[in-house]
Backbone as numpy.savetxt, mean C-alpha at the origin, in Angstrom:
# Nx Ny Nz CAx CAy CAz Cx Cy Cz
-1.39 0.68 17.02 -1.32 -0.14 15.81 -0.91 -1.57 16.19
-1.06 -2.79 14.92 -0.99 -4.07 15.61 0.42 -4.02 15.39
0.67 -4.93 15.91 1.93 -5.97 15.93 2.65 -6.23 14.12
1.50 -6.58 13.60 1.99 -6.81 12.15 1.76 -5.51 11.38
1.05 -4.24 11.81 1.53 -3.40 11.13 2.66 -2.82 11.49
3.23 -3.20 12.88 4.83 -2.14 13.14 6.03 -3.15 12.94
5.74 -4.16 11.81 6.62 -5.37 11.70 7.04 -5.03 10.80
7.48 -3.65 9.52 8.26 -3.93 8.54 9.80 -2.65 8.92
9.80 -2.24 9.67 10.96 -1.53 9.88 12.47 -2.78 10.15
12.37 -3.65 10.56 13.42 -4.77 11.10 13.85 -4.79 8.83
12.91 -5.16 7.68 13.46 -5.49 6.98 13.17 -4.04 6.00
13.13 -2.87 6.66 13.00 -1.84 5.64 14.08 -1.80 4.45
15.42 -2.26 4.92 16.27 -2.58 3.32 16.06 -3.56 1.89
15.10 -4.53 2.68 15.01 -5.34 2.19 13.68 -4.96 1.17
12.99 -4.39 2.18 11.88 -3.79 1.65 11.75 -3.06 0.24
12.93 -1.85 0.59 13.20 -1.08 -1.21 13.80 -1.49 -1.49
14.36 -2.85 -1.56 14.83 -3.45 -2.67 14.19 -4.61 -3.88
13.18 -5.36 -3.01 12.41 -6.12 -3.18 10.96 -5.71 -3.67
10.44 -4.45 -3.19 9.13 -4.14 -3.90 8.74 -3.22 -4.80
8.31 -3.37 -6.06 8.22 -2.72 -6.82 7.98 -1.13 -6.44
8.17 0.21 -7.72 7.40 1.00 -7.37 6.24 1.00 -8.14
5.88 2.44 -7.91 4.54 2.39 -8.85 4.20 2.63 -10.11
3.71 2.59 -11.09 3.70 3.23 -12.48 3.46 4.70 -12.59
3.99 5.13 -14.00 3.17 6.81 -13.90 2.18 6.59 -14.51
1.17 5.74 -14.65 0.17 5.09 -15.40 -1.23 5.78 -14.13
0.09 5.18 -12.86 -1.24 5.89 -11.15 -1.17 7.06 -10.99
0.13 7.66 -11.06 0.12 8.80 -11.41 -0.75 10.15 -12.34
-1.10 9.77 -13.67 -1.66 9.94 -14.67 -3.53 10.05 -14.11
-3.64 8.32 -14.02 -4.88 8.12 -13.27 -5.62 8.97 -12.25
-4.13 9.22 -11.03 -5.13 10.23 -9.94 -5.24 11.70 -10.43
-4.67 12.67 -11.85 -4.17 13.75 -11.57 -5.56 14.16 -12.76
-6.02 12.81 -13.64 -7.15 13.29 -14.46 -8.68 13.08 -13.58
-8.15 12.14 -12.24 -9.34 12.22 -11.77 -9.66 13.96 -10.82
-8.58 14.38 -10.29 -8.46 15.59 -9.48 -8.97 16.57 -11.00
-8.48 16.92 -11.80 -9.49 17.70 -12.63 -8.65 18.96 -12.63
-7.91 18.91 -11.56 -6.79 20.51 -11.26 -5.52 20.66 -10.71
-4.61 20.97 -10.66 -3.51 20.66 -10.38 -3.92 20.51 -8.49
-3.00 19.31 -7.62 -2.91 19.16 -6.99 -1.17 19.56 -6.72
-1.13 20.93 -5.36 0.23 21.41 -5.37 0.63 20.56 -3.96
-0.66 19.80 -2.88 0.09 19.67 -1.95 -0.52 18.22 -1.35
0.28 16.90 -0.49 -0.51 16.24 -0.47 0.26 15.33 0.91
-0.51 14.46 1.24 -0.01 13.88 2.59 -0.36 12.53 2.41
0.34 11.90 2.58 0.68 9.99 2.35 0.42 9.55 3.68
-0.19 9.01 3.77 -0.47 7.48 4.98 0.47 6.61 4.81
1.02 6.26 5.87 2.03 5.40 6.15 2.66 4.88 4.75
4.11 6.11 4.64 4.64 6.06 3.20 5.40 4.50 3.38
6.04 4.02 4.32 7.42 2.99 4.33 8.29 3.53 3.73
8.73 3.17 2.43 10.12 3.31 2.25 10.26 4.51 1.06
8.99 5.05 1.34 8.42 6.13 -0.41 8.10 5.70 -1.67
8.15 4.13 -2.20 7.51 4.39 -3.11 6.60 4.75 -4.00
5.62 4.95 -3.21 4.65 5.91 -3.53 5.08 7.59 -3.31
5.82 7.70 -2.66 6.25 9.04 -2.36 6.81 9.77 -3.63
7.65 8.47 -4.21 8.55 9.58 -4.99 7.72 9.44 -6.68
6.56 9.16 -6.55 6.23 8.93 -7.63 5.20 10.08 -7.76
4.54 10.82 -6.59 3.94 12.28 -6.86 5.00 13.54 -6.60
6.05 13.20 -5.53 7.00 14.15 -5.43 7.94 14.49 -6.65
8.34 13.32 -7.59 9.03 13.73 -9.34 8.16 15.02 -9.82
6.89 14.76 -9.27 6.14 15.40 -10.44 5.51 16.75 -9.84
6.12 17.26 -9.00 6.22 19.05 -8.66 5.09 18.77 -7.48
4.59 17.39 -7.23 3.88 17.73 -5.75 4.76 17.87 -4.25
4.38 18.71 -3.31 4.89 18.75 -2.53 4.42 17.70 -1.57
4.65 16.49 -0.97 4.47 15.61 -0.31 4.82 15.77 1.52
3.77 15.46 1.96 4.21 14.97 3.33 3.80 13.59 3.89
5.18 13.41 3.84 5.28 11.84 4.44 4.99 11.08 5.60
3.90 10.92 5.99 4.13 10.12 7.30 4.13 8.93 7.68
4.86 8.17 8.34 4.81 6.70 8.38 5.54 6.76 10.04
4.80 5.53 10.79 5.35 5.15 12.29 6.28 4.69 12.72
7.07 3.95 11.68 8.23 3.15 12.11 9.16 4.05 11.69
10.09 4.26 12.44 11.72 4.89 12.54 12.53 4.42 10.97
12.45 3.24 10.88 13.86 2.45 10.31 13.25 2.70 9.11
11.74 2.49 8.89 11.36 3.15 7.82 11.94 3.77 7.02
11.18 4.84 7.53 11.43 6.17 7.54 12.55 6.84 7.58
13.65 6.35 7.87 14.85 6.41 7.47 15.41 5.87 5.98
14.86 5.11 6.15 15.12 4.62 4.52 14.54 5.34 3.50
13.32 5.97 3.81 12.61 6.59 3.07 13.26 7.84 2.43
13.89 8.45 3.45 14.79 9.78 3.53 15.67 9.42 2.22
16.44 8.42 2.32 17.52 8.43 1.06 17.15 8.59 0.23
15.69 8.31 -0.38 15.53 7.72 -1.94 14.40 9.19 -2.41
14.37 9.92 -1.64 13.11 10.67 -1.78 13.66 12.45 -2.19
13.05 13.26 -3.01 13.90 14.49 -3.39 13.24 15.36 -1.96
13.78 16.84 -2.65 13.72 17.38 -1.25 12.32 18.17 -1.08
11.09 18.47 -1.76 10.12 18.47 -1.79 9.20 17.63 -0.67
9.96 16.91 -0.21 9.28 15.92 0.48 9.37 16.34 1.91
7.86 16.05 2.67 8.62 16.72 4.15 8.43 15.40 4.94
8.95 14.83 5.61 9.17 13.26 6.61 8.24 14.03 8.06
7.87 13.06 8.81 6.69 12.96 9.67 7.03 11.80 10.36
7.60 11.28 11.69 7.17 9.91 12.13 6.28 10.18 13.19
4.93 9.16 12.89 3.45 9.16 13.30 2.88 7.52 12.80
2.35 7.57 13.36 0.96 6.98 13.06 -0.26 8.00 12.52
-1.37 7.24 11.34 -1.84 8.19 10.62 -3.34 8.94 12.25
-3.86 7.96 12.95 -4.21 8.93 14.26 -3.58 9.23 14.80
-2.43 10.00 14.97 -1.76 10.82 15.76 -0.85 11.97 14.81
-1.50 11.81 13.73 -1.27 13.15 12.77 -2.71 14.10 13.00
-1.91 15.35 13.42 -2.96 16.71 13.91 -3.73 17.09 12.62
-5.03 17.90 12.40 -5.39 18.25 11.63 -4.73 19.45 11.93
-4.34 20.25 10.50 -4.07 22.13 10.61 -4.38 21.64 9.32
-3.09 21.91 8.49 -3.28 22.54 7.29 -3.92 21.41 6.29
-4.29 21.68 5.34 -5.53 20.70 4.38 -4.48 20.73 3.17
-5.04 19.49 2.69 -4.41 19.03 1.46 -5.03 18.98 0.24
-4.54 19.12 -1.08 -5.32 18.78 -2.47 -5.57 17.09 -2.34
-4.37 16.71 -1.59 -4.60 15.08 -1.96 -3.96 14.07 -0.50
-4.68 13.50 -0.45 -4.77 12.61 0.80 -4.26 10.84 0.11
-3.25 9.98 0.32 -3.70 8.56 -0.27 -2.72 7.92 0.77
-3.02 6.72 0.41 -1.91 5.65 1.25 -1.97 4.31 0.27
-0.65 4.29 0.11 -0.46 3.05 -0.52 -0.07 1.82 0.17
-0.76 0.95 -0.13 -0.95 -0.32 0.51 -0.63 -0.47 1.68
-1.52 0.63 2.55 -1.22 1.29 3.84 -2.72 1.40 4.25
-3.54 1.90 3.96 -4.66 2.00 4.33 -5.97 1.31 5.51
-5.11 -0.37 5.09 -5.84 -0.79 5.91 -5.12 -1.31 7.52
-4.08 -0.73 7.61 -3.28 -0.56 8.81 -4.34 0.23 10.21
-4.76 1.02 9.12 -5.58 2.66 10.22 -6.60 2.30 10.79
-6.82 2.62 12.26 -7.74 2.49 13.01 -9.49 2.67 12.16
-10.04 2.07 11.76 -11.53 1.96 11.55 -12.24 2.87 12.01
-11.82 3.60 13.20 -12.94 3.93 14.25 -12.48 5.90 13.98
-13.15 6.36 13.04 -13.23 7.86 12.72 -12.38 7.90 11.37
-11.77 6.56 11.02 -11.00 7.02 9.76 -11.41 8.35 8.57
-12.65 8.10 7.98 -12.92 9.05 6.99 -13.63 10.12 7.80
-13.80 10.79 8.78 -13.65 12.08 9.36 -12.20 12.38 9.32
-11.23 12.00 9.47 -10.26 12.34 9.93 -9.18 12.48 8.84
-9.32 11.54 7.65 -8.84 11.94 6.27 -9.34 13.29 5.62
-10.87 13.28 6.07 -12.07 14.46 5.71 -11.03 15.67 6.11
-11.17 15.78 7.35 -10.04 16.62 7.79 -9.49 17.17 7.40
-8.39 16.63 6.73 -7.34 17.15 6.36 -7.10 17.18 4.43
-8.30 17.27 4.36 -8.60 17.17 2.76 -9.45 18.88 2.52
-8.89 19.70 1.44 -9.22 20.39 0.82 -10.65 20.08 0.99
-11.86 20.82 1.27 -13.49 20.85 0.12 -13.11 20.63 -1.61
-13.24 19.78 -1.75 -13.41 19.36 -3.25 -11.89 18.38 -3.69
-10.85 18.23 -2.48 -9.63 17.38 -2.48 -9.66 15.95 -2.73
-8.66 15.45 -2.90 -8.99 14.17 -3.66 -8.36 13.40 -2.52
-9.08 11.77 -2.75 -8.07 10.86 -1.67 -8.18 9.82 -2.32
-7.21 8.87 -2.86 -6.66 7.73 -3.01 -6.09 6.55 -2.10
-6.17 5.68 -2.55 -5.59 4.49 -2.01 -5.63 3.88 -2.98
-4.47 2.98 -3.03 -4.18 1.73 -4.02 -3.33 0.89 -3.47
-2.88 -0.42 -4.22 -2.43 -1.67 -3.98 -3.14 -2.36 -4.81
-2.62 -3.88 -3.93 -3.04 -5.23 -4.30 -2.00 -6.43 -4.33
-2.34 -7.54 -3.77 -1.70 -8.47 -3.83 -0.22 -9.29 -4.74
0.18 -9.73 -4.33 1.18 -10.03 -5.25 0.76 -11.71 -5.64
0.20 -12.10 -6.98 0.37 -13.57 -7.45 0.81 -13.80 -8.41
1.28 -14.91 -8.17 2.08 -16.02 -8.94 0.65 -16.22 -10.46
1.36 -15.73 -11.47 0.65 -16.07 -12.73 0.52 -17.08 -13.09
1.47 -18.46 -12.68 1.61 -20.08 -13.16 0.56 -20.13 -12.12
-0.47 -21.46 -12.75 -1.50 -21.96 -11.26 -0.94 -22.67 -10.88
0.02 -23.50 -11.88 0.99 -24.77 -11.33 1.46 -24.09 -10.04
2.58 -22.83 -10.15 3.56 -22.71 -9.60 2.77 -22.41 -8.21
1.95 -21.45 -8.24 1.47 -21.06 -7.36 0.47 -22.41 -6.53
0.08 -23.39 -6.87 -0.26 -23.83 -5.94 0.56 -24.54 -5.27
1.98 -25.53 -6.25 2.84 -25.29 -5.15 3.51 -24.91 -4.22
3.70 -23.68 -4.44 3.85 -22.74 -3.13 3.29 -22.71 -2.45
1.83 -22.87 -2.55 0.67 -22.54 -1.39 1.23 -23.98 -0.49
1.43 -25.13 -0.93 1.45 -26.39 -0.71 2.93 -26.50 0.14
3.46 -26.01 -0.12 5.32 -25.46 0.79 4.85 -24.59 2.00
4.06 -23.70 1.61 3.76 -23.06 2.83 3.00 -23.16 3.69
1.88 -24.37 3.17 0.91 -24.92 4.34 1.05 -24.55 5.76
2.38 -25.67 6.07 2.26 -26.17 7.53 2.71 -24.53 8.51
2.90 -23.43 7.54 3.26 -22.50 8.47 2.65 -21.16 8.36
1.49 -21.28 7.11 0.85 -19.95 6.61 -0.36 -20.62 5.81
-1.81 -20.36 6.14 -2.98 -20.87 5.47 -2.47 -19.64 4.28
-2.65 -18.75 4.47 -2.46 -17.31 3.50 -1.39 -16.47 3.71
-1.06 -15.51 3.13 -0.56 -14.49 3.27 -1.11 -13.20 2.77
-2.18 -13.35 2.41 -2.85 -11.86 2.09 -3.58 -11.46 3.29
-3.82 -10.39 3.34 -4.98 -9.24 4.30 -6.20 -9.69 3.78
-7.32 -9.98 4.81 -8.90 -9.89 4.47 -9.25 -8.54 4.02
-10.29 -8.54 3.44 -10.73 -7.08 3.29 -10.92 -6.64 4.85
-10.86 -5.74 5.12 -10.82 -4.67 6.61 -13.05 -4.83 6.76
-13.79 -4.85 5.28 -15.11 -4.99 6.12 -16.05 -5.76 5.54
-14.95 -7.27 5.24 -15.55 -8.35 4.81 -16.22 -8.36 3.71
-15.90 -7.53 2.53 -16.47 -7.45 1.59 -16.04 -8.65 0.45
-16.66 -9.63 0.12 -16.26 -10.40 -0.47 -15.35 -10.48 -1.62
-14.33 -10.98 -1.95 -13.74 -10.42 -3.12 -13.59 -10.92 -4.51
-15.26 -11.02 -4.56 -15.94 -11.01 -6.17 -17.09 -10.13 -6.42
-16.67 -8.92 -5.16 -17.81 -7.93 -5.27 -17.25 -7.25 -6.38
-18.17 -6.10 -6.83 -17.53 -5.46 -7.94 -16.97 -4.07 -7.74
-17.95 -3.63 -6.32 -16.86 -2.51 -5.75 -16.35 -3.02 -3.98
-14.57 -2.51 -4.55 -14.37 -3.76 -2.94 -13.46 -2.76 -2.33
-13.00 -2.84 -0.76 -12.84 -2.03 0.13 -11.27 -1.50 -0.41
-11.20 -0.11 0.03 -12.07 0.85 0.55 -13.54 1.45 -0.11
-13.08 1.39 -1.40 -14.21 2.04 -2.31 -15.98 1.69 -1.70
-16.10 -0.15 -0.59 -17.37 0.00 -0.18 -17.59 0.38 1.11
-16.21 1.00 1.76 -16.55 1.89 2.87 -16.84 3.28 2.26
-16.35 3.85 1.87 -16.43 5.55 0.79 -17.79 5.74 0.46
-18.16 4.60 -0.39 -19.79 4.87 -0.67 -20.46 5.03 0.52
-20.23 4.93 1.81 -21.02 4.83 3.04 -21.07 5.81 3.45
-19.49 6.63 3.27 -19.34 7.82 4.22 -20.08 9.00 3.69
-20.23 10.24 4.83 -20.86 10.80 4.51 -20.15 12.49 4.37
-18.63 12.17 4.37 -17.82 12.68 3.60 -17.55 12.67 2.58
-17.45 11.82 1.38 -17.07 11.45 0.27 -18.39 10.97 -0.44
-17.51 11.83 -1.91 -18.51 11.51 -3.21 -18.37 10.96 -4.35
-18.51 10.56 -5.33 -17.87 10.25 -6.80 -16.74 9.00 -6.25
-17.22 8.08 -6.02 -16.18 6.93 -5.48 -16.24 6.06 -6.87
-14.56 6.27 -7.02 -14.68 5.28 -8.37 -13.75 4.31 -7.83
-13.49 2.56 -8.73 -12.69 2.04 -8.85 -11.96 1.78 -9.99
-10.69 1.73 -10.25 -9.97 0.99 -11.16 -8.84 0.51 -11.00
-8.33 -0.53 -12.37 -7.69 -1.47 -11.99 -6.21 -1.65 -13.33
-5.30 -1.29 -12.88 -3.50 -1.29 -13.44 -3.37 -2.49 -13.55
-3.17 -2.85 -14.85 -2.80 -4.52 -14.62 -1.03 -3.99 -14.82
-0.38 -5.16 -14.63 0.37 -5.42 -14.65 1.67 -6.28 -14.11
2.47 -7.25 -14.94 3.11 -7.98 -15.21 3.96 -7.58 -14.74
5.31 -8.64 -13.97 6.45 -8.66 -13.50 6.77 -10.25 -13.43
8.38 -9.97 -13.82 9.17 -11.18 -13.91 10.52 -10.99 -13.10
10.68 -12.04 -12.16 11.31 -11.85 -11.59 11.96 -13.48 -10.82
13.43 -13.00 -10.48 14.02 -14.70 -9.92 13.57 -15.26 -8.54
13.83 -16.75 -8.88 12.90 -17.14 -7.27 13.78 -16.42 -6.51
14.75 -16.32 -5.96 15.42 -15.65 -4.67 14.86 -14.20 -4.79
14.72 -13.34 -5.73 13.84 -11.87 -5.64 12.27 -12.24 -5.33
11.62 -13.22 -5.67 10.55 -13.15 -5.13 10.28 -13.94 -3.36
10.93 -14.80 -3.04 11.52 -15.15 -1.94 11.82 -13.93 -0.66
12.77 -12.82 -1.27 13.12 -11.56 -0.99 11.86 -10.59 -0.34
11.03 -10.95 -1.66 9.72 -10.15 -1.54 8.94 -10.10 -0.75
8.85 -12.18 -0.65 7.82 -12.53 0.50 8.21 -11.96 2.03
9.93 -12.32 2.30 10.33 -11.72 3.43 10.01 -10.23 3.64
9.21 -9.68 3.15 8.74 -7.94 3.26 7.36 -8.23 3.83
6.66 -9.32 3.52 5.01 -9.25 3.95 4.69 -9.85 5.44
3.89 -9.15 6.10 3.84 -8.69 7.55 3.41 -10.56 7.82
2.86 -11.07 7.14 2.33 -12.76 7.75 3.68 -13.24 8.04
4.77 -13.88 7.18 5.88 -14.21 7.39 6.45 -13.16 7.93
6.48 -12.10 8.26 7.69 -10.96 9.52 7.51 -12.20 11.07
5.58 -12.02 10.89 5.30 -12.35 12.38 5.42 -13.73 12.89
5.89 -14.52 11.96 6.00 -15.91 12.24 7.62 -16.38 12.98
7.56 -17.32 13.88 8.70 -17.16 14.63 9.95 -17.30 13.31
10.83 -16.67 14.12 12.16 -17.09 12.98 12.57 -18.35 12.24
12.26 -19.38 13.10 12.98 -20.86 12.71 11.51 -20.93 11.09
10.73 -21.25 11.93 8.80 -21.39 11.11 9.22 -20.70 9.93
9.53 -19.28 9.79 9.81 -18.53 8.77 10.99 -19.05 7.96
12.44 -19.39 8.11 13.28 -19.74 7.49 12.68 -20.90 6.78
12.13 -21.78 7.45 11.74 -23.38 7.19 10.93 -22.85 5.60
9.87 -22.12 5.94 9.02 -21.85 4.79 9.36 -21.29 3.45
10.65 -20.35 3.88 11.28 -20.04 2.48 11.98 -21.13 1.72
12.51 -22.12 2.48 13.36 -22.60 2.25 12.13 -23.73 1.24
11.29 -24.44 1.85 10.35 -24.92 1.11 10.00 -24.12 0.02
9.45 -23.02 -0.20 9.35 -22.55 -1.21 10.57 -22.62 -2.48
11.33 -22.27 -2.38 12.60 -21.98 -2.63 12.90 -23.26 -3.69
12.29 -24.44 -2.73 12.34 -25.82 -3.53 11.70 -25.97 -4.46
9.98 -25.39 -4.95 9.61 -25.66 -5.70 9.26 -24.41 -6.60
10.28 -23.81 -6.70 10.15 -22.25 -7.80 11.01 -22.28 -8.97
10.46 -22.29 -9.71 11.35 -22.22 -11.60 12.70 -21.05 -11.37
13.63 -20.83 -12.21 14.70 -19.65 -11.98 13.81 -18.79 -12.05
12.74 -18.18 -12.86 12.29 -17.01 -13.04 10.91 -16.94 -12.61
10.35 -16.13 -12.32 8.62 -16.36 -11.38 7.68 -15.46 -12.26
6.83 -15.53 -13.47 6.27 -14.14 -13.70 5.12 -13.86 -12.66
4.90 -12.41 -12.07 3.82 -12.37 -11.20 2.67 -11.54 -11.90
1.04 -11.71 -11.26 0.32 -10.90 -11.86 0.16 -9.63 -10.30
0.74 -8.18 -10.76 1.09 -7.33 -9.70 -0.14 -6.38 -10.21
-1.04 -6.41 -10.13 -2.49 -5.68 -10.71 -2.31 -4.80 -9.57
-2.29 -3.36 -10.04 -2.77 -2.56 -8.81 -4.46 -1.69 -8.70
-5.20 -2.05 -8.02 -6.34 -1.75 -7.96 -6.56 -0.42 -7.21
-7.04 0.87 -7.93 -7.01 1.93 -7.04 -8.57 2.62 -6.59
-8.80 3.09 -5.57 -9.62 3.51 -5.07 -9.51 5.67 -5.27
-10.62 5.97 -5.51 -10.42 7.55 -5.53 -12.07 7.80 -5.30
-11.69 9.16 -4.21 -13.05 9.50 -4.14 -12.93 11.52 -3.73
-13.86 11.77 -3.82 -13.89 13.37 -3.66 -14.37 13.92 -1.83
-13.37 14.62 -1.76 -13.88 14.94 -0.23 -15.34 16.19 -0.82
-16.71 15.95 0.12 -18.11 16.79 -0.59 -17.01 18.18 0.25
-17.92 19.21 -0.52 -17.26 20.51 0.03 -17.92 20.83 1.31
-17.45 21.89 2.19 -17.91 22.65 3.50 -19.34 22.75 2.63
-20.21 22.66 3.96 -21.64 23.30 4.10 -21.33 24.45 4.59
């Protein structure tokens, strides 16, 4: 794995404190798309569980896996006991036993490219479901937000992830969902999209940014400098647009 995916264990506290969890809105979403109760399921690189504890509340039995230690330690506190912990990387998790449900939250595009959906295939039930979701975090003011962009110039063009296979992002189905349609594992690839709103103070969103792998990897001084610019031009309160966009598709059954 790269460098900036094994870069969030140093601020894993910072991490569950600073990033939202998920709605039961995703919850809801993946359990009418599965069609049947899902009793058992395995997470791609959980971090700190919030995605974890949001199918584990709800009588799924979860297995957690994520690569970083410090993580994954953190993960342990916040998570009930339904949950079984794993430290891995998602290729170096064995296939045996199969799951109703396979997902990774805003994890997905960490994973090696090269056999990914054989290897989710894998470990997915014939007729099991697999998810992924996320999405970016923006600033709802254009004002605010382009000042920020404008603070952070000299030390970050961006801070978001490209799509993983260049799929432009004013397509109307966008990655993973236009790798899924390809594979020749998966069927019924849908997308949809959680809006939702958050308000929050500049030092919590500040907080936040210190969680995202662009600023982890930037030298220390570069990184302080940039918050600190930011910092300068942020109102007390920040509303963000936190849209989570989810991906679901059907593993086809055994031939």
């Amino acid at each position: 794995m790269s460098g900036r995916a094994l870069s969030f264990g140093v601020v894993a506290e910072a991490y569950e404190r600073f990033r939202p969890g998920y709605p039961v809105e995703l919850f809801e979403l993946v359990r009418a798309y599965a069609g049947r109760p899902v009793p058992t399921a395995l997470e791609i690189g959980a971090g700190t569980g919030k995605a974890t504890r949001l199918f584990a509340e709800r009588g799924i039995a979860v297995t957690a896996t994520e690569p970083d230690g410090s993580m994954l330690a953190e993960l342990r506190k916040h998570v009930p006991a339904n949950v079984t912990t794993v430290q891995a990387a998602f290729e170096d998790v064995r296939p045996g036993e199969r799951y109703g449900l396979v997902y990774a939250a805003a994890a997905l595009h960490w994973t090696n490219p090269a056999g990914r959906w054989s290897r989710i295939a894998a470990l997915l039930e014939p007729g099991g479901v697999f998810a992924s979701f996320g999405g970016p975090f923006r600033l709802a003011d254009p004002a605010v937000e382009e000042a920020v962009h404008a603070a952070r110039a000299p030390f970050l063009a961006s801070d978001e992830i490209p799509s993983p296979d260049g799929t432009p992002p004013d397509h109307e189905m966008q990655w993973p969902g236009s790798e899924l349609q390809r594979s020749e594992w998966f069927t019924d690839v849908q997308q949809a999209e959680i809006e939702r709103r958050l308000t929050m103070s500049a030092r919590d969103y500040v907080g936040q940014l210190s969680t995202i792998s662009a600023y982890l990897i930037l030298p220390a001084s570069e990184r302080e400098q940039a918050f600190s610019r930011i910092m300068r031009v942020l109102p007390d309160k920040v509303e963000m647009a936190a849209h989570i966009t989810v991906h679901l598709a059907r593993r086809r059954s055994d031939d």
